[in-house]
C-alpha positions in Angstrom: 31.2 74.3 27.3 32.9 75.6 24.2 31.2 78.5 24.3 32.2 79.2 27.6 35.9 78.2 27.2 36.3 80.8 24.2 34.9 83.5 26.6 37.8 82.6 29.2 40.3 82.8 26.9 39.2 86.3 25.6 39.1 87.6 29.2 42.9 86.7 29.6 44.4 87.6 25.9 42.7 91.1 26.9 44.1 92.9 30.0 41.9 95.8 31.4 43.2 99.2 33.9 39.7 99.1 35.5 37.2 96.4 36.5 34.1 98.4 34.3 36.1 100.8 32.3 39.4 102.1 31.8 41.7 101.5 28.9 42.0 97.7 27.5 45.1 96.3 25.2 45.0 93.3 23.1 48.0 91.2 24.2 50.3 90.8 21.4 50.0 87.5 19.0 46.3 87.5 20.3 42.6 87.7 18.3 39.7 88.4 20.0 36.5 88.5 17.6 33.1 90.4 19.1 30.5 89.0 17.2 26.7 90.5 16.4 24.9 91.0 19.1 27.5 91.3 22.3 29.4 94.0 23.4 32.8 95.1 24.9 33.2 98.0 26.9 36.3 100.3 27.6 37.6 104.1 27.6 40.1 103.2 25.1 41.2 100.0 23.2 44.5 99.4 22.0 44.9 97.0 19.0 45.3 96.4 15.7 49.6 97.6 16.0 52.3 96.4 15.6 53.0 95.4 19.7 49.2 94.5 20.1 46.9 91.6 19.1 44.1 91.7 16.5 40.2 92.9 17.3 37.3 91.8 15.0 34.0 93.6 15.4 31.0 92.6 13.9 29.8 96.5 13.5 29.9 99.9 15.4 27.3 98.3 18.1 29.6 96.2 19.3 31.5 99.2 21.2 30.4 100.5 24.1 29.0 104.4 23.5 31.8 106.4 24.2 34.5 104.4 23.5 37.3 103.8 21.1 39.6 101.6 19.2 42.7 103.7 19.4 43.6 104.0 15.4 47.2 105.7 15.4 50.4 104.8 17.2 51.7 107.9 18.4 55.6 108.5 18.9 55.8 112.1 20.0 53.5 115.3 19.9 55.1 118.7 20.4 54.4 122.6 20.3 57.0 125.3 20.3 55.9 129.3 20.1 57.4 131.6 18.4 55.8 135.6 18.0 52.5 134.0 19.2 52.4 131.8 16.3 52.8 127.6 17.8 53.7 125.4 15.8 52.3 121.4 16.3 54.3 118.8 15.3 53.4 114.9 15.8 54.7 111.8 14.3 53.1 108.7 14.4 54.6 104.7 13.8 51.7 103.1 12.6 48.1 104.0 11.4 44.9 102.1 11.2 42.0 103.4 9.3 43.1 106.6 10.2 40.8 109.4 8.8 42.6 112.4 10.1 43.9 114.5 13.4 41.9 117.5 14.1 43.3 120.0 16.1 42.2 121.5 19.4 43.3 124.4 22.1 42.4 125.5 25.4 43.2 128.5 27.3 43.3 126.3 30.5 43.4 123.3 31.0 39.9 122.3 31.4 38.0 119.7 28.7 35.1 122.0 28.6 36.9 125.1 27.0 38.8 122.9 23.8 38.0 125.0 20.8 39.0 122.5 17.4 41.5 124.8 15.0 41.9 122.6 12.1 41.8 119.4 10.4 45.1 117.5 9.0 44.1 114.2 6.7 46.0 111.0 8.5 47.5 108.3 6.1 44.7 105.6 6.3 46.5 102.4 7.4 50.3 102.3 7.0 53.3 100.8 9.2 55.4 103.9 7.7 56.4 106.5 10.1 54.7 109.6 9.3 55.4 113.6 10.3 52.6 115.8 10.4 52.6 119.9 11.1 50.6 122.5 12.1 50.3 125.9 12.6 47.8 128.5 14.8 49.5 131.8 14.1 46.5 133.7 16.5 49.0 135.9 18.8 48.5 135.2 22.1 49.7 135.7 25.6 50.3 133.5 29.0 49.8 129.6 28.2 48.0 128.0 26.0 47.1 123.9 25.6 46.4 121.8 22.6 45.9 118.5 22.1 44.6 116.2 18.5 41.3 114.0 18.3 42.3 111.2 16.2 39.2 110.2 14.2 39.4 107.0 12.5 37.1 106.0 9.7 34.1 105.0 11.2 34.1 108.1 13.2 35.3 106.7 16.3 38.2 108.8 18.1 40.9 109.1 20.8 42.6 112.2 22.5 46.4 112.3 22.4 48.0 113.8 25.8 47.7 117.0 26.0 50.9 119.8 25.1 51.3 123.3 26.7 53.0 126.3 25.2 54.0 129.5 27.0 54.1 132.0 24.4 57.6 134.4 24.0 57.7 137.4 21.7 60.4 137.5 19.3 61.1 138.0 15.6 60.9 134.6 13.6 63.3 134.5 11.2 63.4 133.1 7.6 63.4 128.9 8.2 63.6 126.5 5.9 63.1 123.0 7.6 64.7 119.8 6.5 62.9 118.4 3.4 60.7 114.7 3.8 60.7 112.5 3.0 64.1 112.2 2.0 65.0 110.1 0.2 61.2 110.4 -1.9 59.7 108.5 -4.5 56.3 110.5 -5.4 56.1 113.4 -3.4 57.7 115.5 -0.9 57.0 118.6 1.8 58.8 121.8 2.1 58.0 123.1 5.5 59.2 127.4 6.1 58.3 129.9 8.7 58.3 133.7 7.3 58.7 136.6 9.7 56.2 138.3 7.4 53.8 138.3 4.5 56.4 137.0 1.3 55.7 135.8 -2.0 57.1 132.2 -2.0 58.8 130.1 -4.7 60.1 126.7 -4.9 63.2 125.8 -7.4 64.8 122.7 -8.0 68.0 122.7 -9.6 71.1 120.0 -10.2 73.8 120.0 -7.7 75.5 121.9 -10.3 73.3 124.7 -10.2 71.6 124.0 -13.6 67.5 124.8 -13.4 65.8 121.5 -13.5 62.1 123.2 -12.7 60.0 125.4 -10.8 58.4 123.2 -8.8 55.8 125.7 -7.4 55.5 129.4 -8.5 55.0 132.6 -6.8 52.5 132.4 -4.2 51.7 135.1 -1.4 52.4 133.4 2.3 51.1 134.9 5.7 53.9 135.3 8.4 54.0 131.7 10.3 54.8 128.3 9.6 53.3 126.3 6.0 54.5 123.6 4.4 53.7 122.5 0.5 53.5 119.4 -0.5 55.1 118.9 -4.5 55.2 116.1 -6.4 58.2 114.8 -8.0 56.8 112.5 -11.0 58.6 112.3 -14.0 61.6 113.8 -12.9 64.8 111.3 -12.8 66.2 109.8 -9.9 69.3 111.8 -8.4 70.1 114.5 -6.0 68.6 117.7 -6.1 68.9 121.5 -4.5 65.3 122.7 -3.9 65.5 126.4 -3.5 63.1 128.7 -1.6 62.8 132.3 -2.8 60.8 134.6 -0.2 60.7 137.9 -1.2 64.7 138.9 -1.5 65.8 136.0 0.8 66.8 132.1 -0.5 67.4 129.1 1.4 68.2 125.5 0.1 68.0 122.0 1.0 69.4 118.7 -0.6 66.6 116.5 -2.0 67.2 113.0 -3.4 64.6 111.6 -6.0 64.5 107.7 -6.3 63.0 105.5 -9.1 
């Protein structure tokens, strides 16, 4: 009888869109445990986030095949084209076990045609909001679609929705994006488009415009969108310029280091 009473329960902490499949949320505050031996079955499960309840499974085998425990909470995902080159951006509010996005494109919209361009590493598990870019500078014309398979550790995965970019000719011009984090404590990112092949550098100097260091040296850069990561160890807390140096042209952004 207690057996049977645990099983109820589950069945109404979980709330499923279809009767067989379809995608299945843990309420919040609830925990449903799938021990060895039985199964649960769904498209997509979503759990294990802040706004959902906790799932325990005993191993992979308790999953249906084809399934997934949706591993990333996913705030926006965006493209933009510029000279045929599309830039992906996609931020995310939480992370479970997240291995890592890899990204795909289409020419059409059809789930047979998805070709995967690239792999971006995910932050494992982390209740920080987290940025991620991407770049496909192959030029193109008309529309294209592209979408990320989040892969969590055990190889599981989910699709985000799907994005579509109309592609527009026109001379990028030298960007430098906002710096992030910022403030930052160990590392952070300096994002840039080029309008054509450039040797890069990266400078950080005191608001008074005293060298501090050269946080990355010359480095040849492809037209496009690239970001570099830098780390920021052993230098003091404070603010900071960061310059970037392409070929004759600079751009700056404020930086602040904390402790």
């Amino acid at each position: 009888m207690k057996t049977i009473m645990i099983f109820f329960i589950a069945l109404f902490v979980v709330h499923m869109a279809n009767a067989q499949r379809g995608d299945m949320t843990v309420a919040t505050a609830a925990q449903l445990t799938v021990p060895a031996g039985a199964q649960i079955c769904a498209d997509r499960i979503f759990a294990n986030n802040p706004g959902y309840g906790a799932l325990t499974i005993a191993n992979a085998n308790c999953l249906c095949p084809g399934m997934s425990v949706v591993p990333v909470e996913l705030l926006a995902f965006s493209a933009s084209a510029d000279n045929g080159i599309v830039l992906l951006r996609w931020t995310t509010a939480t992370e479970l076990n997240c291995h890592g996005f890899e990204v795909q494109k289409a020419a059409h919209g059809g789930g047979a045609e998805w070709l995967a361009l690239g792999f971006v590493e995910g932050a494992g598990s982390t209740t920080e909001r987290r940025d991620y870019f991407f770049s496909d500078p192959g030029t193109n014309e008309g529309t294209a679609f592209y979408r990320l398979r989040i892969i969590d550790y055990d190889g599981s995965f989910a699709y985000s929705p799907v994005v579509e970019v109309r592609f527009v000719t026109r001379v990028l011009p030298y960007t430098m994006y906002p710096v992030y984090p910022n403030p930052a404590t160990e590392n952070i990112t300096v994002s840039f488009t080029l309008p054509e092949a450039a040797s890069v550098s990266l400078t950080l100097y005191t608001v008074a415009g005293t060298e501090v260091t050269r946080v990355m040296e010359p480095r040849e850069f492809s037209a496009g969108f690239h970001a570099a990561t830098l780390p920021t160890s052993g230098l003091s807390p404070g603010t900071y310029v960061i310059e970037l140096q392409a070929g004759a042209v600079r751009r700056t952004q404020t930086v602040v280091l904390l402790q």
